[in-house]
N, C-alpha and C positions, 0 to 999 in steps of 0.2 A: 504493500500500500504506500508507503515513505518511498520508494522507487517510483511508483505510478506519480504521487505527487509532487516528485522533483521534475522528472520529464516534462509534467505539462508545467509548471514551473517555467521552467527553460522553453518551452516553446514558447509561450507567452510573452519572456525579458526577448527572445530572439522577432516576435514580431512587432515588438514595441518599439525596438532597434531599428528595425526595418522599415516601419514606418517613419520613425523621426530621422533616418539617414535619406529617404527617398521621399520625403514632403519638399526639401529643399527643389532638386531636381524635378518634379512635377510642377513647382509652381513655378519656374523661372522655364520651365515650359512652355506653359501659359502664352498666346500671343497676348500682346498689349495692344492695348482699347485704345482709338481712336476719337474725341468728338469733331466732328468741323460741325459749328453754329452758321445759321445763315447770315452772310455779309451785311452789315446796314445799308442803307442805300440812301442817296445824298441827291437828290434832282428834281428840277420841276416836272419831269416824265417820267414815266416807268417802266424803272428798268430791273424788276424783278427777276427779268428774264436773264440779266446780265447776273446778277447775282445767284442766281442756280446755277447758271454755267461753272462758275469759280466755283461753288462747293460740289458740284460734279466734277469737272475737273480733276482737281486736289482729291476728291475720293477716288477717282479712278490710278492715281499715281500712288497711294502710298500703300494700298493693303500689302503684305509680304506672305507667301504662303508659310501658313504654320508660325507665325512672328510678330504680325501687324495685321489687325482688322479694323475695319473703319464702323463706327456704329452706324446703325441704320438709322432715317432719319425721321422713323414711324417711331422708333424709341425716346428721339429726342425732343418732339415735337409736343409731348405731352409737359417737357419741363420747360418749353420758353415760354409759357403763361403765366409758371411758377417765376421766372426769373426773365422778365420781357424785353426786348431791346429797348436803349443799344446794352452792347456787352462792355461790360470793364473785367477787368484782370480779375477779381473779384468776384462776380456772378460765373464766368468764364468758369474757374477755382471749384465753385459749388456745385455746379451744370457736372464738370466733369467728375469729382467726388461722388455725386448721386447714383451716377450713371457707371462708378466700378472703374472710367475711364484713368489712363497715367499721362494724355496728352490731350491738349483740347487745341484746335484751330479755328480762330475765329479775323472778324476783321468788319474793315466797311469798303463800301467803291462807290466814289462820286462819279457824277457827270454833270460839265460844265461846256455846252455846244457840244464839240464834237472829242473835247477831250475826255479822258478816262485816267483816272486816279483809283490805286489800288493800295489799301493800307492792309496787310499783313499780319496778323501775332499769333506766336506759339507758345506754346508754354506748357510746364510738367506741374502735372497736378499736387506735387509731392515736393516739390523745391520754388523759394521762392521766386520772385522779377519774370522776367519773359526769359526765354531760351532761346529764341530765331525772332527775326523781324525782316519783313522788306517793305519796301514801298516804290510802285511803280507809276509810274507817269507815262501816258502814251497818246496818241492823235486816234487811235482806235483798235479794234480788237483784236486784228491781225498784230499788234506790235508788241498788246497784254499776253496775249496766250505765249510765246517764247519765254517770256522772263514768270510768267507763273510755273511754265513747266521747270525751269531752273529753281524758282523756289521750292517746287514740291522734291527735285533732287537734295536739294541743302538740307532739307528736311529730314529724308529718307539717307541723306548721309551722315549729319550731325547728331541728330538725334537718337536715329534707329540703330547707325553704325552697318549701312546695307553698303555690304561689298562694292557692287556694282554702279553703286552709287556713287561711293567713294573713290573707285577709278573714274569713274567719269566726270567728275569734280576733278580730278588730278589733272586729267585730258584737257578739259577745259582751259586749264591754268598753264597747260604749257602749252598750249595752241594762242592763248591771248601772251606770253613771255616771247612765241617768237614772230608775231604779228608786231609784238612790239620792237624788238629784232632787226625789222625787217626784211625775214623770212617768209616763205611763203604758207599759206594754209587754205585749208576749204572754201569756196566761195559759193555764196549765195546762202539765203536763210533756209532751203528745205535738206541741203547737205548737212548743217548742224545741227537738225533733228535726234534726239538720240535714236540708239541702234532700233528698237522694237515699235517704234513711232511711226507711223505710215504718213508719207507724204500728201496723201488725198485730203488728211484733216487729221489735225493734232490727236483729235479722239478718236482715233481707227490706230489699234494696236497691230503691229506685222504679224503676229506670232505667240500664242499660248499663252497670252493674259485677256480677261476679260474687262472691261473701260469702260467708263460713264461718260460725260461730255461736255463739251466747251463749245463749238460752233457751230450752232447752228439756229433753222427757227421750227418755232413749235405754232401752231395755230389754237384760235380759242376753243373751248370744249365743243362741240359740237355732238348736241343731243340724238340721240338713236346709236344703234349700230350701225358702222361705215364696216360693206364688203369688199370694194375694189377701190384703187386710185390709177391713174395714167394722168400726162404730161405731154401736151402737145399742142399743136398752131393749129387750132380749129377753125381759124377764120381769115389765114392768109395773110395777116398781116404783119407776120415777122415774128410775134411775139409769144409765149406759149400760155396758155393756159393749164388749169389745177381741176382734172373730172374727177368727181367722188361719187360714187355709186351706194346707195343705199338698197335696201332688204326694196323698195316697190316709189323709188326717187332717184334722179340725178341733179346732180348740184354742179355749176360751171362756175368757176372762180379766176379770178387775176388777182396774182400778188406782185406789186409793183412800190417799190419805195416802202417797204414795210409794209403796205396797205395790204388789206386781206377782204377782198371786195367779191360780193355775191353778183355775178354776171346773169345767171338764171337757172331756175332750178324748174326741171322738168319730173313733172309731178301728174300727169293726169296720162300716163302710159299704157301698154298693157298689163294686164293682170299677171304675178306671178312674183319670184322670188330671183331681185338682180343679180345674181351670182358674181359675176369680174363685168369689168370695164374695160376696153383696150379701145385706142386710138394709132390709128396708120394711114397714108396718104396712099391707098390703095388704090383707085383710079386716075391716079397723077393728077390734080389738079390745081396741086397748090395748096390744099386743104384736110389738115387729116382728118377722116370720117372719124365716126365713135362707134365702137360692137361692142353693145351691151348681151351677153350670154344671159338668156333667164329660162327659170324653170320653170313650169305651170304645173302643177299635179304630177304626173309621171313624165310628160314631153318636153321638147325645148319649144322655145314659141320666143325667140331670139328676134332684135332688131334692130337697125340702123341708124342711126342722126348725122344728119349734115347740117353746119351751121350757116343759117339763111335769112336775110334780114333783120338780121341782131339775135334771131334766137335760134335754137336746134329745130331742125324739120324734119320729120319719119321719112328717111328716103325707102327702107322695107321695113316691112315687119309680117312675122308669123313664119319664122325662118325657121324649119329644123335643123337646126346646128348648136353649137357650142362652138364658143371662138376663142383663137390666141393668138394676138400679133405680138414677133420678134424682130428685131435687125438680122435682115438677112446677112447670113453667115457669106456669103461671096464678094462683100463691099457695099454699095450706100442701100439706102431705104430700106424697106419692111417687108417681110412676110406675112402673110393672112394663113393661118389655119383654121380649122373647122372638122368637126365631126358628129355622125348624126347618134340617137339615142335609140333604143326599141321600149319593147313594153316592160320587158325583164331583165334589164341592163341599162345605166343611163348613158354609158358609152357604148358603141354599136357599130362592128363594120371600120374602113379603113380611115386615116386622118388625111385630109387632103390639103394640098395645099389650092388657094380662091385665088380667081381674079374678075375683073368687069369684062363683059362681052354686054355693047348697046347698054350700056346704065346698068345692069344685075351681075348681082354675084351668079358665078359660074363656078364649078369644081375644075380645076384647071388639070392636078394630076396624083392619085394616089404616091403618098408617100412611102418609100421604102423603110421603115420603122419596125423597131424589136416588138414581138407580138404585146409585153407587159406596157407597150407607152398609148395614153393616150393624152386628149387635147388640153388636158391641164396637168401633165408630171413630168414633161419634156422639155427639153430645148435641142437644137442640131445647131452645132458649132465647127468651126474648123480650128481644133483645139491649138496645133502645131505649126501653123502657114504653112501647111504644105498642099490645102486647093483639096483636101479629102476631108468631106465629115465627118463626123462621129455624132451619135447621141447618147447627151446625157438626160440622167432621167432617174426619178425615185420609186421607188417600188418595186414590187408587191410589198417589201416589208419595213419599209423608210427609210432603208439603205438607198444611199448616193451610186449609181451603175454609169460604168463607159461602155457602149460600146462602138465598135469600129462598122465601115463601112460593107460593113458581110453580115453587121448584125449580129456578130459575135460580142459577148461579154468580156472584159478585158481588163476590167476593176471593178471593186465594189467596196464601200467606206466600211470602215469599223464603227462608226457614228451613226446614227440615225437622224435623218432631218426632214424638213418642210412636214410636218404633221399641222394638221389645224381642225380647229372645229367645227369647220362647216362640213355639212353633209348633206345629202338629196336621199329622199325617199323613192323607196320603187317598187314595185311587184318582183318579187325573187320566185320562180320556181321551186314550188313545196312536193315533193309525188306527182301528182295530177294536178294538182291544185295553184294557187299563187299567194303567197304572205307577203305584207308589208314588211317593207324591212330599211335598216339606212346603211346608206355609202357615204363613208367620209373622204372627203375631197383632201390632197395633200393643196397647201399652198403654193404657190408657182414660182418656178426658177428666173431666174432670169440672166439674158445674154450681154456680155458687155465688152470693150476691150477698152478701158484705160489710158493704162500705158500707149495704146496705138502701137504694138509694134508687133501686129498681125498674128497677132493668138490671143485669142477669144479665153475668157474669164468667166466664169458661172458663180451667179448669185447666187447664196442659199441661205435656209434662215433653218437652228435650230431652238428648241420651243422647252419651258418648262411645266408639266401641268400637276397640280394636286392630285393624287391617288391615280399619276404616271397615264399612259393610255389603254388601262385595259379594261376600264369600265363600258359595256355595249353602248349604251346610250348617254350617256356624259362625259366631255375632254372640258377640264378647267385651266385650261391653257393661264396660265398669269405671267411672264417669263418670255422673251426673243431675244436671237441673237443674230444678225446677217451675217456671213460670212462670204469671202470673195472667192475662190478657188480657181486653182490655175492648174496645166497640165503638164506634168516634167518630165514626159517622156513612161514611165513607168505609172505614177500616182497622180491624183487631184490631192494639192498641197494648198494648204490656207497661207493667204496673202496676208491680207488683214480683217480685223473684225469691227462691228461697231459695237457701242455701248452696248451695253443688258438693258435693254425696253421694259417696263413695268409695264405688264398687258400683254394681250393677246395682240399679235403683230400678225395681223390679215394680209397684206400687200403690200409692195413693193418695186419702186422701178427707178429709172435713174434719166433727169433730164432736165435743162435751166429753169423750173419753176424759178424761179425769181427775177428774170430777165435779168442777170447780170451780167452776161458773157460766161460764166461759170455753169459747169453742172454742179447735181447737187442730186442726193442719194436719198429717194422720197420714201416715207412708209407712212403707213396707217396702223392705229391698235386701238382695240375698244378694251375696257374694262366694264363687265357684265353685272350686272342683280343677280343672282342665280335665285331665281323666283319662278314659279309656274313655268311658263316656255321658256325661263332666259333668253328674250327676248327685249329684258331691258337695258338700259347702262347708257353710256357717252362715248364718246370717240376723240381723239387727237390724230392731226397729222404734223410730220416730223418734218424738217429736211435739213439735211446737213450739205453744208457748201464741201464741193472739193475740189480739190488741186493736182488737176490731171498732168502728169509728164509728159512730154514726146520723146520717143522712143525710137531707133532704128531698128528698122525693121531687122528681126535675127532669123539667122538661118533655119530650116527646121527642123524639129527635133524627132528623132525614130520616125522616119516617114515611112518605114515598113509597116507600121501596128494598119 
């Protein structure tokens, strides 16, 4: 018995040891807590907008895996009522104390005309004064985003002690010692981007991080759910307009000089459910038509608009088809596809590619396509400039598929992507019989090339939803990510990525909405009621400006596959 009770004795003193020698190490584990407070804001206008950007931003720079998390702003949001702006060192102190945080970033950013004023502070929850400071002066927002990206390095190198940080802070200081020199060094402001920073927009990361945002514009809520968007010269006059597609609406918009102006909204249509929107200058005229894809009950019952004395005119309608305009993959202007539906499928039969013959859509020529693609999980690209297509295309199981021009398989992602929520109802073959049942639609890829240097890029968006996708009848998508993909001969490699969208991110396409001589990389996402039909909620559209390179064109690559 005196033996029995030494042994667990010693077990006991051995795990009490053990705990008190390994508390240390568990908690210096721990990453450390982040707060960024929202910026003050100093102006006769409002520039809220500007101040989310900088705490997006700054969030997308400093998380470290396993090291540094940035608090959400759903957490913080309940204590700046407790402690209301503006922040002093002080509330700042308390704010992050509350919140468990060891670092708190907070600040203000004026605007005076067209200037921009950025005031700065960090500081450790647990030691006294500030710890980093900057303050930035600029003519505008192209000149703020470099020097905030450099503060969010000071940060992540002073504070955090992040390796990579700290070399690139090194970098920096001997590239300005031999600038000073007068030596030579990098020129132009998108070469001194750091290494994982995509040149299109400060917030599009190259490679294995995910990123919140700095440039771009957000539009106001926009009540109902938004299904489709497209981007285009509806009316020949040089300039592009913003189509938004609603569940049984289209809305025409120009956004010009900030202005976010309702052009007209077609509302007394056919009957049914607007599924996508696409716009392409398919009869050369100067003018890109609009294909609205809709679903009536089981059929398509699809229609046309051409914009005609200021407003959209039915050029057809009662179409069976389903449509998808791409940049034809062979050089300038669009492709039109289409495909029809039956009773017990809602895709059906081959995808064609349209053209006009006498004013009507004509089916010009079946397309040579992998039996799993159809008129919304495809794109045909000429991945490599070498003048042979390929398609790519999601599916059967939301894996990403190449295949080559035999229609052969030739890759397929380890990731899953384009899943979405939308889905069509239809009579499915039961024995003899017919059940209703639903198809969920994958969201649509899209074609691009960037760079310009004759190999084509594919868009793709992957999705986060609450209790994943295997529930039959409900995806609670809340979560997007775009992703750019490119072809290297062997794999589709990610270029760069945009922020994490909060929402269900429905569509996407890329074109000057803004009429500034720039493209800019559009989407839509609704955030849902999940109530009876979840058919309720609001909508945002996104666009982020980018900064396309020219590129020469490269030789091609494996022109065998």
């Amino acid at each position: 018995m005196k033996r029995s009770r030494f042994f667990w004795s010693v077990v006991a003193l051995l795990a009490v040891l053990s705990v008190a020698l390994t508390a240390p190490v568990a908690l210096s584990a721990a990453p450390k807590r982040v707060v960024i407070l929202p910026f003050t804001t100093n102006s006769q206008e409002d520039i809220s907008f500007l101040a989310k950007g900088l705490r997006d931003m700054l969030a997308s720079r400093l998380p470290w895996q396993d090291k540094v998390t940035v608090v959400e702003p759903d957490l913080v949001a309940p204590l700046l009522k407790k402690y209301p702006a503006p922040y002093t060192e002080a509330k700042a102190r308390e704010i992050g104390k509350e919140l468990s945080a060891q670092v708190v970033v907070y600040g203000s950013i004026t605007k005076l005309g067209s200037t921009i004023s950025v005031d700065a502070r960090v500081l450790k929850v647990d030691q006294p004064g500030q710890a980093l400071t900057a303050y930035v002066n600029a003519k505008d927002m192209d000149e703020v985003i470099p020097q905030i990206n450099q503060f969010a390095q000071r940060i992540n190198a002073e504070i955090f002690k992040r390796p990579d940080a700290i070399a690139a802070q090194n970098q920096a200081k001997e590239a300005t010692k031999v600038a000073s020199t007068g030596g030579s060094a990098d020129s132009g402001g998108l070469e001194k981007l750091p290494e994982n920073i995509s040149p299109l927009n400060p917030l599009f990361l190259k490679e294995l991080s995910g990123v919140e945002s700095d440039r771009y514009w957000r539009s106001p809520r926009l009540k109902g759910i938004v299904n489709s968007v497209a981007v285009g010269d509806i009316d020949g006059d040089g300039k592009n307009e913003l189509i938004i597609a609603f569940p049984n609406r289209v809305r025409f918009y120009r956004l010009t000089a900030g202005a976010f102006r309702l052009l007209y909204e077609f509302k007394d249509g056919p009957d049914g459910d607007y599924l996508f929107v696409d716009v392409g200058d398919i009869n050369d005229d100067g003018r890109a038509e609009v294909y609205v894809s809709n679903r009536l009950v089981s059929s398509n019952e699809s229609f046309v608009l051409e914009w005609q004395g200021g407003r959209p005119q039915m050029k057809e309608k009662g179409l069976p088809y389903s449509f998808r305009v791409q940049a034809s993959p062979m050089g300038k202007g669009d492709w039109l596809f289409a495909q029809r539906s039956a009773v017990d499928s809602p895709f059906f039969g081959p995808v064609y590619k349209m053209h006009y013959v006498n004013g009507k859509l004509e089916e010009e020529r079946a397309m040579n396509l992998p039996d799993t693609a159809m008129i919304f999980n495809f794109v045909v690209a000429d991945l490599n400039a070498s003048g042979r297509l390929y398609t790519v295309l999601v599916g059967p199981t939301m894996h990403l598929r190449v295949y080559n021009d035999k229609n052969e398989q030739i890759w397929i992602s380890g990731d899953t992507y384009n899943a979405s929520s939308k889905f069509l109802e239809y009579m499915e073959q039961q024995g003899t019989g017919y059940d209703s049942s639903w198809w969920y639609l994958y969201s649509r890829l899209y074609l691009t090339d960037m760079n310009n240097d004759g190999r084509q890029e594919i868009l793709c968006l992957q999705v986060k939803g609450r209790f994943g996708m295997v529930l039959t009848h409900t995806r609670m998508i809340y979560q997007g990510t775009i992703y750019s993909m490119s072809w290297n001969g062997l794999s589709m490699v990610e270029d760069w990525r945009t922020p994490r969208i909060q929402g269900d991110v429905v569509d996407y396409v890329i074109g000057d909405v803004g009429n500034v001589g720039r493209p800019a990389l559009v989407l839509a996402f609704t955030q849902k009621v999940f109530g009876g039909m979840m058919d309720k909620g609001v909508s945002n559209v996104v666009a982020f400006t980018l900064k396309p390179t020219t590129a020469n064109k490269k030789p091609p690559v494996n022109k065998g596959l």
